[in-house]
PyMOL Python script that loads the backbone (N, CA, C, O; Angstrom):
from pymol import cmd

cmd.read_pdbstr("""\
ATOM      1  N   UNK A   1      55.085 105.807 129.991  1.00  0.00           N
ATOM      2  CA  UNK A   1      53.785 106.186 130.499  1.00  0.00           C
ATOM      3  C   UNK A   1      53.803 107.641 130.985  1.00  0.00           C
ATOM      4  O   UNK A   1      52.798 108.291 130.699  1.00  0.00           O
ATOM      5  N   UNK A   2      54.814 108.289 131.701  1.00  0.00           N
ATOM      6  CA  UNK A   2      54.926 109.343 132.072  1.00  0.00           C
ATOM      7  C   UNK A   2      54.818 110.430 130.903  1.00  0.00           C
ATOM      8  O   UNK A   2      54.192 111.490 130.905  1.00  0.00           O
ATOM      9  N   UNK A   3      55.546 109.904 129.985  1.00  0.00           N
ATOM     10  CA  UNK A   3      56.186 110.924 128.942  1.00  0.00           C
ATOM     11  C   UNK A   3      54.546 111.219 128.110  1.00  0.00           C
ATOM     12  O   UNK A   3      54.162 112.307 127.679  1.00  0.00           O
ATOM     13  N   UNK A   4      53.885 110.069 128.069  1.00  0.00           N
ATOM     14  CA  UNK A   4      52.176 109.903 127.417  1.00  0.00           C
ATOM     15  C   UNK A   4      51.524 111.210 128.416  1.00  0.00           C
ATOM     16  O   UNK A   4      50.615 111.930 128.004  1.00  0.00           O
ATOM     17  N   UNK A   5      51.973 111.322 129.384  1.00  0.00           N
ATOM     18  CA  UNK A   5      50.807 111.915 131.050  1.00  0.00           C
ATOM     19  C   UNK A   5      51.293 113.545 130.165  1.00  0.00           C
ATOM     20  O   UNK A   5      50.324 114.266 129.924  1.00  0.00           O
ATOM     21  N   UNK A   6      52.752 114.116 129.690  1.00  0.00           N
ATOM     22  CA  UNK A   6      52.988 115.320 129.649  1.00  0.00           C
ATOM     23  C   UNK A   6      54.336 115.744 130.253  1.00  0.00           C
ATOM     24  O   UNK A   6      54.998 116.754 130.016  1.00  0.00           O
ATOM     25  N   UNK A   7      54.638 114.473 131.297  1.00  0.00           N
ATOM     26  CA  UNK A   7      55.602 115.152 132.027  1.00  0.00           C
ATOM     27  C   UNK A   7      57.053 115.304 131.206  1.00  0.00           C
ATOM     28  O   UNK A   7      57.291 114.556 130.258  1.00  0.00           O
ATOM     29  N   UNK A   8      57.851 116.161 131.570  1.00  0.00           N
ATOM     30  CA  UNK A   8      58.872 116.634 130.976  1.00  0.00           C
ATOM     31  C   UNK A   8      59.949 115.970 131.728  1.00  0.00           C
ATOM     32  O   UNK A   8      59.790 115.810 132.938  1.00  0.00           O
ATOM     33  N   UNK A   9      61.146 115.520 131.089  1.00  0.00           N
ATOM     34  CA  UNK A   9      62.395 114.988 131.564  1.00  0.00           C
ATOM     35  C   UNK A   9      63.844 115.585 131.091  1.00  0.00           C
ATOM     36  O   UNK A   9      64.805 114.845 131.299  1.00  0.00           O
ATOM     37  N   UNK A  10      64.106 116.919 130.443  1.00  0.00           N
ATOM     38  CA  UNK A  10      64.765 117.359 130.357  1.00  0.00           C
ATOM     39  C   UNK A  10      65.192 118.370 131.616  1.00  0.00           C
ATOM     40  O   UNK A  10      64.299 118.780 132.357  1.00  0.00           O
ATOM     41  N   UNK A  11      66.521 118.745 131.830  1.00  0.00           N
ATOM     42  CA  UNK A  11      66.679 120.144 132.519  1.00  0.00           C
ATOM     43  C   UNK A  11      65.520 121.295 132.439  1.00  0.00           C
ATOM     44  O   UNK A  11      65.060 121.810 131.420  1.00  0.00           O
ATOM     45  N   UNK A  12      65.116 121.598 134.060  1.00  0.00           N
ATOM     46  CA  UNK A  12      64.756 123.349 133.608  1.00  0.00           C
ATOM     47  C   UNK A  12      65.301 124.328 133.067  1.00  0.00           C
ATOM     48  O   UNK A  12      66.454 124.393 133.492  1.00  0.00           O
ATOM     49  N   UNK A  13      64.958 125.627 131.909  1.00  0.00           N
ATOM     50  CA  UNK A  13      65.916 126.180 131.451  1.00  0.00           C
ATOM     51  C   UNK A  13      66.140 127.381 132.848  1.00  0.00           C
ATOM     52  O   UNK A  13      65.511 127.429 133.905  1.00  0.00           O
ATOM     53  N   UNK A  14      67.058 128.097 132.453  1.00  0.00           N
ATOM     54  CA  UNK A  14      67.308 129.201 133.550  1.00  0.00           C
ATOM     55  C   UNK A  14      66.261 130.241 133.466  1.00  0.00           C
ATOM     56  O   UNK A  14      65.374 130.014 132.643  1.00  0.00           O
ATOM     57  N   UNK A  15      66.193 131.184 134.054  1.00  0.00           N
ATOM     58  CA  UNK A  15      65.466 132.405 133.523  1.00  0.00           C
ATOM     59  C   UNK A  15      66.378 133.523 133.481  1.00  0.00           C
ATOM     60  O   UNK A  15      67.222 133.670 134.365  1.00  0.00           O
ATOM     61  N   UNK A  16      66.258 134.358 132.464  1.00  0.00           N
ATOM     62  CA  UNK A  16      66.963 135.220 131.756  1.00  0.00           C
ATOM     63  C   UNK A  16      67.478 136.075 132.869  1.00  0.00           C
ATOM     64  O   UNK A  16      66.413 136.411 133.387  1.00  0.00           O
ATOM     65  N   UNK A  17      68.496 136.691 133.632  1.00  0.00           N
ATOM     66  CA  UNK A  17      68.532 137.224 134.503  1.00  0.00           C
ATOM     67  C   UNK A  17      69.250 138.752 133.757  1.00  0.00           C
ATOM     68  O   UNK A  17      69.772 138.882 132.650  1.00  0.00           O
ATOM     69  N   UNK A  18      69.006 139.881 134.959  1.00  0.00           N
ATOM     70  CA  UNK A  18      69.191 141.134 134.499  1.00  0.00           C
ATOM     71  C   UNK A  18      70.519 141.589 134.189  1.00  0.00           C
ATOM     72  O   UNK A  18      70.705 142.653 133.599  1.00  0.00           O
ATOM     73  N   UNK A  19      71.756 140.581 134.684  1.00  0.00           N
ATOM     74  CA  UNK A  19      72.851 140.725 134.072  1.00  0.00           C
ATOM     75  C   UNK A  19      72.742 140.425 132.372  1.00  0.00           C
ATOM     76  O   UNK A  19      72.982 141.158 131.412  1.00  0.00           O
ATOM     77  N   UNK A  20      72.342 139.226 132.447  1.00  0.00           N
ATOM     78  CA  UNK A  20      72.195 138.678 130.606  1.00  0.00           C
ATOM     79  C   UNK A  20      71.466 139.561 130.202  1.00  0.00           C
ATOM     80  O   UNK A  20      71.420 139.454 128.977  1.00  0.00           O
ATOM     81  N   UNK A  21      70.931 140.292 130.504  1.00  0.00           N
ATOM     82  CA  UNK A  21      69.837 141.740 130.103  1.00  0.00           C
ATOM     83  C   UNK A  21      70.914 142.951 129.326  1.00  0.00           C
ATOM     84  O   UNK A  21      70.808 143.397 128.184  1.00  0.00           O
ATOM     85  N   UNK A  22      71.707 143.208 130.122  1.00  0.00           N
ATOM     86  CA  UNK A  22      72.646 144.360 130.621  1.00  0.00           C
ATOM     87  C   UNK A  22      73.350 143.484 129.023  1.00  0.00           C
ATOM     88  O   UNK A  22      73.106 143.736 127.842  1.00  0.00           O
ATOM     89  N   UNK A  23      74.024 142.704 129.476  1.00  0.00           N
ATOM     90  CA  UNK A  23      75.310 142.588 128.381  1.00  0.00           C
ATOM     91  C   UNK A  23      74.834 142.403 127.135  1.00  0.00           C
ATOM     92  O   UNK A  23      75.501 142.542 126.110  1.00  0.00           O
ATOM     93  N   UNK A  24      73.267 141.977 127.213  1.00  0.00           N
ATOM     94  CA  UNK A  24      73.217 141.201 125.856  1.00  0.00           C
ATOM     95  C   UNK A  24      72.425 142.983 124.988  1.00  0.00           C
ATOM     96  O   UNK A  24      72.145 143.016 123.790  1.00  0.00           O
ATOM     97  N   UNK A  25      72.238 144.141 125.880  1.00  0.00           N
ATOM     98  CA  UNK A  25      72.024 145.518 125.109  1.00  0.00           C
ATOM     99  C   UNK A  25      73.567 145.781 124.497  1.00  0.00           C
ATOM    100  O   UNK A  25      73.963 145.941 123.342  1.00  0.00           O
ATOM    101  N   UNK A  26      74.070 145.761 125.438  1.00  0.00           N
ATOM    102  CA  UNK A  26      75.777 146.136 125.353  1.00  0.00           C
ATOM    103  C   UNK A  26      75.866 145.849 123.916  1.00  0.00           C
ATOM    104  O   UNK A  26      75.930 146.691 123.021  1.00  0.00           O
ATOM    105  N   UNK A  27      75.862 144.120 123.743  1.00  0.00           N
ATOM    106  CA  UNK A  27      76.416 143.621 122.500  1.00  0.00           C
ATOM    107  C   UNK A  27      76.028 144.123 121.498  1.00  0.00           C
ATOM    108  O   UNK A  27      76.698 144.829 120.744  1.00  0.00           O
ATOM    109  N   UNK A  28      74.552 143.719 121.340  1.00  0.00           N
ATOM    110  CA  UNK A  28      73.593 144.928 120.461  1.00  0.00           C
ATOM    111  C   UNK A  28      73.972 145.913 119.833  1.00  0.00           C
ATOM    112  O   UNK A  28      74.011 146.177 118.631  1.00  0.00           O
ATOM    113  N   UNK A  29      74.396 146.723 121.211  1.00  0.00           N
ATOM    114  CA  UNK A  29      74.722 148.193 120.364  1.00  0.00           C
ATOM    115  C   UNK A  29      75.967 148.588 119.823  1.00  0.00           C
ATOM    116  O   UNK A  29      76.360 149.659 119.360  1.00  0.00           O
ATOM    117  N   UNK A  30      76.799 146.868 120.075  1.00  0.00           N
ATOM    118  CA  UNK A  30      78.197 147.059 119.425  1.00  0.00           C
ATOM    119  C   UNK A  30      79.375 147.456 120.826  1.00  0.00           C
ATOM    120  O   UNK A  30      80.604 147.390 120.826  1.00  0.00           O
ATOM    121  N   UNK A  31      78.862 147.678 121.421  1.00  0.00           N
ATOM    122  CA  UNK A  31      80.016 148.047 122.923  1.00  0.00           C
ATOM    123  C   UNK A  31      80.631 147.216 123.108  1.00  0.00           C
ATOM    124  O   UNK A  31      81.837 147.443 123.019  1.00  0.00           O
ATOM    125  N   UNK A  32      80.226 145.864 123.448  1.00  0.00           N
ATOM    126  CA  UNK A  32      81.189 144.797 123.537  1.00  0.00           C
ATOM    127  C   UNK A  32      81.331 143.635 122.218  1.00  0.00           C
ATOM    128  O   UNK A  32      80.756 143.827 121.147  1.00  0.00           O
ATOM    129  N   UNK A  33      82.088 142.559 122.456  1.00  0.00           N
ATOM    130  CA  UNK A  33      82.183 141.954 121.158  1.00  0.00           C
ATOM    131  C   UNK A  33      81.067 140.267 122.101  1.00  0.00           C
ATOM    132  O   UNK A  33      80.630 139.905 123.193  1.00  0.00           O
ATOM    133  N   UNK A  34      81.154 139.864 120.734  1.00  0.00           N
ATOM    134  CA  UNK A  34      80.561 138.429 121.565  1.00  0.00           C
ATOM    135  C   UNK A  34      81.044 137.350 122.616  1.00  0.00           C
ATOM    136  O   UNK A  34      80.379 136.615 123.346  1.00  0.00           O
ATOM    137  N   UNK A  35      82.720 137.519 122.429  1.00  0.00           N
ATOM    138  CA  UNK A  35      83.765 136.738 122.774  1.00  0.00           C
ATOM    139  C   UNK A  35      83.435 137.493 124.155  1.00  0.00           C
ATOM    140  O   UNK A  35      82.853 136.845 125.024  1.00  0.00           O
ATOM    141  N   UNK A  36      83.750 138.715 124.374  1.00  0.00           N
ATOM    142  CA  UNK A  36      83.391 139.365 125.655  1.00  0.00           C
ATOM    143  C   UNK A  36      82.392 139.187 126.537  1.00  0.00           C
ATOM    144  O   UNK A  36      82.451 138.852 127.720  1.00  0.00           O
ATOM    145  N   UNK A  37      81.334 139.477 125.756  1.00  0.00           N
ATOM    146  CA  UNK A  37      80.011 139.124 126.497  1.00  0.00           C
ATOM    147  C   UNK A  37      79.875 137.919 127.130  1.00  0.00           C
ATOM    148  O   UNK A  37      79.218 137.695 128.147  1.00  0.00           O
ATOM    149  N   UNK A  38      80.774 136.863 126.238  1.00  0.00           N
ATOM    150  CA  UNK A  38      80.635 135.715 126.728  1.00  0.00           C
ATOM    151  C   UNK A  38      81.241 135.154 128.001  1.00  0.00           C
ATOM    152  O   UNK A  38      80.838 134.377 128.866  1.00  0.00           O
ATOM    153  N   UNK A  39      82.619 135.992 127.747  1.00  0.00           N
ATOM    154  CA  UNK A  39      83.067 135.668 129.265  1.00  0.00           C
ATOM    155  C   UNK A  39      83.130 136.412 130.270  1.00  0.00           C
ATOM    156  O   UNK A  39      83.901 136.068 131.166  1.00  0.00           O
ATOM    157  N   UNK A  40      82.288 137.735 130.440  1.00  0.00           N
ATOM    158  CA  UNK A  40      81.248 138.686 131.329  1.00  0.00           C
ATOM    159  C   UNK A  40      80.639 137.934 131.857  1.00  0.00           C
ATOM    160  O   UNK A  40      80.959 137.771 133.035  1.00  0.00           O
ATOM    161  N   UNK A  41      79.298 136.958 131.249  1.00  0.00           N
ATOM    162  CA  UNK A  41      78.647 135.932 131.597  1.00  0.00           C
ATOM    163  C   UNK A  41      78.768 134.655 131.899  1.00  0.00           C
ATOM    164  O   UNK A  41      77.866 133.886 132.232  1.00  0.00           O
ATOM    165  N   UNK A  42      80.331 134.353 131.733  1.00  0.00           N
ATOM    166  CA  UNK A  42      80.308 133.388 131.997  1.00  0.00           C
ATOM    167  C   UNK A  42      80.089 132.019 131.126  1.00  0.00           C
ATOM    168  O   UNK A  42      80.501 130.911 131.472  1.00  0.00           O
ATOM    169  N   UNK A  43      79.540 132.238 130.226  1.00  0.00           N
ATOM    170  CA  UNK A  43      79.055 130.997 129.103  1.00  0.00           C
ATOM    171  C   UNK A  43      79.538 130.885 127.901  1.00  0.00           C
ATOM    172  O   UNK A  43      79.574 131.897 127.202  1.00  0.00           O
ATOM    173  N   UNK A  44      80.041 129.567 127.360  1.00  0.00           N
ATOM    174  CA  UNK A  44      80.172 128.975 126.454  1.00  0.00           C
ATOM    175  C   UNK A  44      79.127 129.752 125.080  1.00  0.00           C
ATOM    176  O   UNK A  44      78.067 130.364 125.208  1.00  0.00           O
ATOM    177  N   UNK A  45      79.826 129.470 123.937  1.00  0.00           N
ATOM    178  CA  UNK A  45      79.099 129.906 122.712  1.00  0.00           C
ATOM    179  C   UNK A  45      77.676 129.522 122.431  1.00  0.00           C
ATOM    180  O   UNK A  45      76.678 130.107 122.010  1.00  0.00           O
ATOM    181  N   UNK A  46      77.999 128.215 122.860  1.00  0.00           N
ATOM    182  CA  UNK A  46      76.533 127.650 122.230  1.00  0.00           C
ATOM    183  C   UNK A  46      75.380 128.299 123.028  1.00  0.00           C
ATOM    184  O   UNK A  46      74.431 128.884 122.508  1.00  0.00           O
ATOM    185  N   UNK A  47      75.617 128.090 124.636  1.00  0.00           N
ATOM    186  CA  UNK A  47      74.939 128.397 125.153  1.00  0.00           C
ATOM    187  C   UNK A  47      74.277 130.021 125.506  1.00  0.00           C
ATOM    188  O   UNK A  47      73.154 130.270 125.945  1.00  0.00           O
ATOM    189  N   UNK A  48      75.570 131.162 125.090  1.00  0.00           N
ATOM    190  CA  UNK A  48      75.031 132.425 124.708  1.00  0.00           C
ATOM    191  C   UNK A  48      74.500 132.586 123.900  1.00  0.00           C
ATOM    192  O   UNK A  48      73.930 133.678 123.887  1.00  0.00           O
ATOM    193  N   UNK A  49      74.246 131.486 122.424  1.00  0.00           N
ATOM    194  CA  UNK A  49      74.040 132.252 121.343  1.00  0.00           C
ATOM    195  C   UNK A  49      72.549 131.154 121.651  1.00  0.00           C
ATOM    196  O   UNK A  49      71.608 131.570 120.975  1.00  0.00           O
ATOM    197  N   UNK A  50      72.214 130.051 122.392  1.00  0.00           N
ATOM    198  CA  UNK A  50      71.062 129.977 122.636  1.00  0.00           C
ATOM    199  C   UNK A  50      69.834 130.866 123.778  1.00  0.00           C
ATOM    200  O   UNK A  50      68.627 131.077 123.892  1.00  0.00           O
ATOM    201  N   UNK A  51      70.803 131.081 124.269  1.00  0.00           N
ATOM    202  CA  UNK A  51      69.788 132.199 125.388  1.00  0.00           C
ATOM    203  C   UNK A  51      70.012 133.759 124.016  1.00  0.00           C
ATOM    204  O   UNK A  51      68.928 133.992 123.481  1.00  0.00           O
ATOM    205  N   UNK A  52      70.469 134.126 123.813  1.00  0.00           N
ATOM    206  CA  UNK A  52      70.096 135.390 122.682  1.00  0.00           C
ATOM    207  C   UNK A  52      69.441 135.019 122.478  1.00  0.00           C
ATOM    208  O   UNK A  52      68.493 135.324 123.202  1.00  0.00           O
ATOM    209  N   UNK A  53      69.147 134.082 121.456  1.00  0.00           N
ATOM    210  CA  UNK A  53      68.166 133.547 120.705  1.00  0.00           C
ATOM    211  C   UNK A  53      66.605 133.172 121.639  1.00  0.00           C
ATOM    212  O   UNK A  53      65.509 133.367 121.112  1.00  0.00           O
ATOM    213  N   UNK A  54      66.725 132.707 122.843  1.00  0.00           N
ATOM    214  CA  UNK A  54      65.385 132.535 123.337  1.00  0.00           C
ATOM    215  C   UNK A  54      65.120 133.965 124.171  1.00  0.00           C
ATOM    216  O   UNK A  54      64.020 134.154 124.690  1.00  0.00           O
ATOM    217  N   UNK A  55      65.992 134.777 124.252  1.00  0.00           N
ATOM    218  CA  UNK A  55      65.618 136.395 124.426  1.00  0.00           C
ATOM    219  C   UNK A  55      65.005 137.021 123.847  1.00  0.00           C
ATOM    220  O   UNK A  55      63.958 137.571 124.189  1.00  0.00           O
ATOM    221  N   UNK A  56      65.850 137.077 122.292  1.00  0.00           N
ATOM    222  CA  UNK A  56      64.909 137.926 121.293  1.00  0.00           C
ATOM    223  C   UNK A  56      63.511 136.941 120.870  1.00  0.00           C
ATOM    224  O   UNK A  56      62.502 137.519 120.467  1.00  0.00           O
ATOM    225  N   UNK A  57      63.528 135.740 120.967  1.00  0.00           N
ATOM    226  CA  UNK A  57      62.020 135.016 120.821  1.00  0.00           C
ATOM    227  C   UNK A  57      61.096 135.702 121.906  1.00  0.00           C
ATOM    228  O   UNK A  57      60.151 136.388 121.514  1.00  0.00           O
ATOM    229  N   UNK A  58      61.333 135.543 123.240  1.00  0.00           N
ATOM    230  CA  UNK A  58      60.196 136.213 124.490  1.00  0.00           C
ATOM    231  C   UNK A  58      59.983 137.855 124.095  1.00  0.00           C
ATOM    232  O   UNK A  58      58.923 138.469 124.213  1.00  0.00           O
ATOM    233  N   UNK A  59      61.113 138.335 123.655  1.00  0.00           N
ATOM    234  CA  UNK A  59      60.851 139.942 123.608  1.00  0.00           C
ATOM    235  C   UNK A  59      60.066 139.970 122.198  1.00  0.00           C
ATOM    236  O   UNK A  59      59.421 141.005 122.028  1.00  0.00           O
ATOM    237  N   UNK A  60      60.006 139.057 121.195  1.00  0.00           N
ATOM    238  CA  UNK A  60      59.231 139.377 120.066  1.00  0.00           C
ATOM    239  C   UNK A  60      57.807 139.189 120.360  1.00  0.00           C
ATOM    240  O   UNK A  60      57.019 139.820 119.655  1.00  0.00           O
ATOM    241  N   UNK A  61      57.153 138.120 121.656  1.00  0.00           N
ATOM    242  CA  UNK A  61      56.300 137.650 121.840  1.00  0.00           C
ATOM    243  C   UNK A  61      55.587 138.895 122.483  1.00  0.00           C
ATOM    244  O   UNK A  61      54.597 139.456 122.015  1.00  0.00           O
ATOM    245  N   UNK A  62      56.209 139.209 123.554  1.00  0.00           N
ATOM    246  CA  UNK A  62      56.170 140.550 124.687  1.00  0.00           C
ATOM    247  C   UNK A  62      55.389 141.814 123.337  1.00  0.00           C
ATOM    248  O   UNK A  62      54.208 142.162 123.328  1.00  0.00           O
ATOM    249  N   UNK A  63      56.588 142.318 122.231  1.00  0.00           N
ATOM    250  CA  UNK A  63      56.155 143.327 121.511  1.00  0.00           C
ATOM    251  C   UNK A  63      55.107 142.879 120.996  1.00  0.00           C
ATOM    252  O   UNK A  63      54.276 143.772 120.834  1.00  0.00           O
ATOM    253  N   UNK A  64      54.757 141.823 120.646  1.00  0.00           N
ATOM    254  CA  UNK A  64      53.327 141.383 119.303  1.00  0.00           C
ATOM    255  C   UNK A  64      52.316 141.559 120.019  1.00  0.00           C
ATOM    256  O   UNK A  64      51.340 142.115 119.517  1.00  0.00           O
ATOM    257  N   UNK A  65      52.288 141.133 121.370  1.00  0.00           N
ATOM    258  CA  UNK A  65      51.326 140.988 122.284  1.00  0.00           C
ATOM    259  C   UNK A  65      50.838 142.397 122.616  1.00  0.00           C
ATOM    260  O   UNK A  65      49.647 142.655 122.790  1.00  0.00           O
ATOM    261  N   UNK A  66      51.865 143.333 122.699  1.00  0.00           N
ATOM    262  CA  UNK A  66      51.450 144.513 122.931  1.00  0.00           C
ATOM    263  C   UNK A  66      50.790 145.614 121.917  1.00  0.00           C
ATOM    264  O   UNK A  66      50.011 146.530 122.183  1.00  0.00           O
ATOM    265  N   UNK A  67      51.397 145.196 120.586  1.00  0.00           N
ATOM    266  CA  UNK A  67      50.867 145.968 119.328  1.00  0.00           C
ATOM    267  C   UNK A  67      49.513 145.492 118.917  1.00  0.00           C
ATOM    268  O   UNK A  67      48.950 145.994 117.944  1.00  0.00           O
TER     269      UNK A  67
END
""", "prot")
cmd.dss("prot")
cmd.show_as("cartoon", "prot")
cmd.util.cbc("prot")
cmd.orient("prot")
């Protein structure tokens, strides 16, 4: 019945913080490797290569919105 109402039962995700900001330009521009970045931040593969991934999704949203 809940799940019918909308409500959500998974984890909240995190919000992108300005360290994951910092490392994930780094990687980008080739300065660090991924293995690095990863343990800069602290996180497992899956989970860096899912926050990249929902990074560059918000920042594509951010640019479209603006063009």
């Amino acid at each position: 019945m809940d799940k019918a109402a909308g409500k959500t039962f998974s984890r909240p995700k995190k919000a992108i913080t300005p360290a994951f900001n910092q490392v994930y330009h780094e990687w980008k521009a080739g300065q660090l490797t991924a293995i690095a970045a990863m343990k800069r931040l602290n996180m497992k593969q899956r989970t860096f290569y899912h926050r990249v991934s929902d990074f560059e999704n918000q920042n594509l949203h951010i640019e479209t919105a603006t063009s």
